[in-house]
ChimeraX commands (.cxc) that place a marker at each C-alpha (Angstrom):
marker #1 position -2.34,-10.78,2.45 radius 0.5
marker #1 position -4.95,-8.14,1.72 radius 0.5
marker #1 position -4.52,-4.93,3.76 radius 0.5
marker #1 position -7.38,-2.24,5.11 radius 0.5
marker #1 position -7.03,1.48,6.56 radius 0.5
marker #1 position -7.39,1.70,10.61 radius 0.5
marker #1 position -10.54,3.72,11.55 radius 0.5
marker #1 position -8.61,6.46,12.16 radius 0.5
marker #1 position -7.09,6.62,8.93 radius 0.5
marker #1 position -7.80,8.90,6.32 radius 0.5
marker #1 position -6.47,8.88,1.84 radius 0.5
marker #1 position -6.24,11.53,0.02 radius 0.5
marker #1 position -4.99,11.30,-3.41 radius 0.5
marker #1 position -3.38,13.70,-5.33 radius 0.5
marker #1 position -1.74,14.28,-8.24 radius 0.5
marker #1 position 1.37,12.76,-7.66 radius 0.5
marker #1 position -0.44,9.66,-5.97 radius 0.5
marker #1 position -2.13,9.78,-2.03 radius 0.5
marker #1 position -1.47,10.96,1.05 radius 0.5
marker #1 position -2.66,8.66,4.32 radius 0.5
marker #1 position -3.34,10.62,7.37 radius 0.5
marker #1 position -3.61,9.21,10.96 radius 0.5
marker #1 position -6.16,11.51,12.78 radius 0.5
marker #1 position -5.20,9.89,15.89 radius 0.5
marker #1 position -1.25,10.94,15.98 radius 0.5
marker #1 position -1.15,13.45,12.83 radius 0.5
marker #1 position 1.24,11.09,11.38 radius 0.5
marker #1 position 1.14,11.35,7.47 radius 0.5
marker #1 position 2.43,9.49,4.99 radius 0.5
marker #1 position 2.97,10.04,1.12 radius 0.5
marker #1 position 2.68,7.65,-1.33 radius 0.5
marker #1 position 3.34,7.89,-5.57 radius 0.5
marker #1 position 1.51,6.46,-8.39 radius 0.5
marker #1 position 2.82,3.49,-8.19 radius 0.5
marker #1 position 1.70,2.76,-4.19 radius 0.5
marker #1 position -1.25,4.04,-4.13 radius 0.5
marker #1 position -2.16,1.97,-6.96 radius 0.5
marker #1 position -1.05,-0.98,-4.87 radius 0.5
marker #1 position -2.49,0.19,-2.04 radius 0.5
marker #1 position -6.19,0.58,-4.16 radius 0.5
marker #1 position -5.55,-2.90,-5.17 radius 0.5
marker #1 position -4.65,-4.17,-1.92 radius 0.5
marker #1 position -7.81,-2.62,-0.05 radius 0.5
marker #1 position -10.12,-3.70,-2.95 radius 0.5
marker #1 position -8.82,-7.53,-1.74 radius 0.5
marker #1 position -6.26,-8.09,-4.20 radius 0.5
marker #1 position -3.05,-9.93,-2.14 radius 0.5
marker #1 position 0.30,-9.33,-1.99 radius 0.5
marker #1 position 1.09,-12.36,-4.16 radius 0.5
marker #1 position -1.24,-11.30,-6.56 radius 0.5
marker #1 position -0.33,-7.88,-7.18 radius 0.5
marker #1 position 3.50,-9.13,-7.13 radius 0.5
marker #1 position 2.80,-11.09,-9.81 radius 0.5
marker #1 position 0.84,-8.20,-12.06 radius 0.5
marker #1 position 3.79,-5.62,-11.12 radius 0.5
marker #1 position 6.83,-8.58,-12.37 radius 0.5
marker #1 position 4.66,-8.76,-15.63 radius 0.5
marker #1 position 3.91,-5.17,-15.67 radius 0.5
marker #1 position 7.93,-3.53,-14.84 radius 0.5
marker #1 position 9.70,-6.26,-16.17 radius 0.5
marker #1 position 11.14,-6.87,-12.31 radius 0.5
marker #1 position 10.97,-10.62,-10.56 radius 0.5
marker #1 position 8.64,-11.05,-8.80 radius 0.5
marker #1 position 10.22,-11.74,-5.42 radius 0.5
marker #1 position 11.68,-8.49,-6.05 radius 0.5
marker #1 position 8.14,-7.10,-6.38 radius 0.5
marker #1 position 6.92,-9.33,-3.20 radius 0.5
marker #1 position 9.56,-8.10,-1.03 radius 0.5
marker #1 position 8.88,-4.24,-2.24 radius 0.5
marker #1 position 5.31,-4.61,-1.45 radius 0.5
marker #1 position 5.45,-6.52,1.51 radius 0.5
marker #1 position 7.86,-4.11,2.78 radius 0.5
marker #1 position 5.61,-1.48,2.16 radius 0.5
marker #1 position 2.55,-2.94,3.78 radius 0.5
marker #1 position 4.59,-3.51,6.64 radius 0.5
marker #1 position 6.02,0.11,7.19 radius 0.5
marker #1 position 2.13,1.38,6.87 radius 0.5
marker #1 position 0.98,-1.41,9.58 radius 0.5
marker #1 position 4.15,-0.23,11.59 radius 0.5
marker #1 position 2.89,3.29,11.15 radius 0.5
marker #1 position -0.73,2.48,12.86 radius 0.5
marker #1 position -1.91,3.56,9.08 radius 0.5
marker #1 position -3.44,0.18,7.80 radius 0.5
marker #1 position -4.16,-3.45,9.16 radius 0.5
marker #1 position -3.88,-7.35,7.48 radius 0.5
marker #1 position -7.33,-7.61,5.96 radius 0.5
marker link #1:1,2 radius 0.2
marker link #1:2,3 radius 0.2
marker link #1:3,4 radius 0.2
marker link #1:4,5 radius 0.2
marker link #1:5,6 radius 0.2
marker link #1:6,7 radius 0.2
marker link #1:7,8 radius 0.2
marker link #1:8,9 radius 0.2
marker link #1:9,10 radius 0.2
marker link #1:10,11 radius 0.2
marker link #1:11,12 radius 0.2
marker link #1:12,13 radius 0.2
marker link #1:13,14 radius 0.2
marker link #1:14,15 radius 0.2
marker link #1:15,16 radius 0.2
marker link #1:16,17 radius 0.2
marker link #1:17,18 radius 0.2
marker link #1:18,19 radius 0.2
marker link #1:19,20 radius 0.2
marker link #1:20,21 radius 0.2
marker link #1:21,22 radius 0.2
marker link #1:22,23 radius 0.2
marker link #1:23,24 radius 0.2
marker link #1:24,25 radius 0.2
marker link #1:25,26 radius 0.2
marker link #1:26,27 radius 0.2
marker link #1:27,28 radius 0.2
marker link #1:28,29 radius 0.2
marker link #1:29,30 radius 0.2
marker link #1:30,31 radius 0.2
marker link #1:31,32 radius 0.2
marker link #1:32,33 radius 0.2
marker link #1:33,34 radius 0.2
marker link #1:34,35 radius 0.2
marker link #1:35,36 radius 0.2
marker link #1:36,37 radius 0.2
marker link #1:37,38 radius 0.2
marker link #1:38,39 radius 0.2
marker link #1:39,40 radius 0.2
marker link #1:40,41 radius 0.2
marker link #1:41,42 radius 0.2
marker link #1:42,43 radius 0.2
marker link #1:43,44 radius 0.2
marker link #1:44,45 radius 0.2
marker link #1:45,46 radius 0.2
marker link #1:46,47 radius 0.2
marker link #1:47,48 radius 0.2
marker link #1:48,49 radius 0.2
marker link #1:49,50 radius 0.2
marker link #1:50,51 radius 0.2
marker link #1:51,52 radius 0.2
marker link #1:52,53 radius 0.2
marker link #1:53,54 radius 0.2
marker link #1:54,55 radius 0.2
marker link #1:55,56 radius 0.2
marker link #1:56,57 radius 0.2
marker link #1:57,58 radius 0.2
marker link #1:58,59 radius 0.2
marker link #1:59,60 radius 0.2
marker link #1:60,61 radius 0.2
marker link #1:61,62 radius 0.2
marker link #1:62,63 radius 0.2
marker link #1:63,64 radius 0.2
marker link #1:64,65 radius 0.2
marker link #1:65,66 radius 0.2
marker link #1:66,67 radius 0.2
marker link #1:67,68 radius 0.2
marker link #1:68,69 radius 0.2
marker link #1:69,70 radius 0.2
marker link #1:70,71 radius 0.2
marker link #1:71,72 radius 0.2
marker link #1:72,73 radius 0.2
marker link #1:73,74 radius 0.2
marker link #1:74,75 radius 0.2
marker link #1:75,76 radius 0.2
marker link #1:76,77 radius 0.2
marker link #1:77,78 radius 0.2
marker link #1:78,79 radius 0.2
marker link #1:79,80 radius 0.2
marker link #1:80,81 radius 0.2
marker link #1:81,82 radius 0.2
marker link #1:82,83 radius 0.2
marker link #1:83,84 radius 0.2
marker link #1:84,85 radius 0.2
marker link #1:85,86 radius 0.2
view
């Protein structure tokens, strides 16, 4: 699955990682390094199963381990009105 920002969302990054704003509710959430370099790779079209598979190789983790942490993510920001499936 790839993922992509609602119209009313806005990213920010900083120097810690990003920061995703709904301008619809005010809602914001913060992200680290590490997701908002998924989430850069995820809106560019990588998909979850891709990027699962770079972050086993990269952190020495499974990669169901890294599925389920990105999918879970995904899911909290599509919960959060933040970001769509792509």
């Amino acid at each position: 699955m790839t993922l992509r920002l609602t119209a009313h969302t806005v990213a920010t990054d900083t120097d810690d990682g990003a920061v995703l704003l709904s301008q619809r509710t005010g809602h914001y959430w913060q992200l680290n390094r590490t997701g908002a370099y998924a989430l850069q790779r995820l809106l560019a079209g990588c998909t979850t199963d891709q990027l699962a598979e770079e972050f086993a190789a990269r952190f020495d983790i499974a990669p169901t381990q890294a599925r389920e942490d990105l999918t879970a993510m995904t899911e909290q920001l599509q919960a959060s009105g933040l970001a769509e499936a792509g």
